[in-house]
C-alpha positions, 0 to 999 in steps of 0.5 A: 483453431488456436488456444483461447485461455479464459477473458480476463478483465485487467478493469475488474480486479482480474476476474475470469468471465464465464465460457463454455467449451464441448468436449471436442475443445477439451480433448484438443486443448484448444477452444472455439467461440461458441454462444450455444455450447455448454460444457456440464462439469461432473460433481467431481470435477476439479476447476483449476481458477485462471493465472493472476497476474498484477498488471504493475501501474506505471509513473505517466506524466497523467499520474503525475500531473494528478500527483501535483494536483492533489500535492497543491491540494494537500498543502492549501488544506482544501484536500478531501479524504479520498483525495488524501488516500489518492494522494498516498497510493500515488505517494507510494507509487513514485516512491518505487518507481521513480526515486527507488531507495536503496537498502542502505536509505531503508537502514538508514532511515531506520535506525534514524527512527530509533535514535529519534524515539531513544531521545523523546524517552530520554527526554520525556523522563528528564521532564519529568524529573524536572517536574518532580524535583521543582515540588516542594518537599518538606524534607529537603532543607530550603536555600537561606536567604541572603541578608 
């Protein structure tokens, strides 16, 4: 006898497949293979779900050879929007595994998102003023041309 935890498929978003234990497995804590034992649980019976756990992908030279693939793609413009999205998880990916930033980069980064947002408004509102001040207005005295 041995301890069978419930068969979790790691291909289906880790969903538990149904079993049936009598209620000599449960009273042992252990389980035995059996396709005509069926285990009928009262109304008020609390089902506690299996334990998830995320089987974190790994960066393989497959995953990579796919990554630069679709890159090529991307920049020929010939990329579909599955590919595009495709392209952007493995992005993702490669970014935490293979070239991790630190916390510094990740502020850095930030802060030069700011700075860069700070200037286009500073410089939309010059435009503007630009724009706005090139108007004649009939209230400000013209330059007198030179004889």
């Amino acid at each position: 006898m041995a301890l069978i935890p419930p068969v979790v498929e790691v291909e289906s978003h880790l969903a538990p497949t149904p079993q049936a234990y009598n209620s000599v497995e449960i009273d042992l804590g252990v389980a035995i293979e059996h396709p005509d034992v069926v285990l009928d649980l009262a109304e008020d019976a609390e089902v506690i779900p299996p334990a998830r756990i995320p089987v974190q992908p790994e960066w393989t030279q497959p995953t990579e050879r796919v990554f630069n693939q679709l890159v090529e793609k991307e920049a020929l413009g010939t990329a579909t929007r599955e590919e595009l999205a495709e392209l952007d998880s493995l992005s993702n990916l490669r970014r935490q595994t293979e070239m991790p930033r630190t916390g510094a980069d990740i502020v850095r980064e930030y802060e030069q998102g700011q700075l860069i947002r700070d200037l286009l408004h500073s410089l939309t509102r010059y435009v503007e003023f630009e724009q706005n001040s090139a108007k004649p207005n009939s209230t400000r005295p013209r330059p007198k041309a030179k004889a």
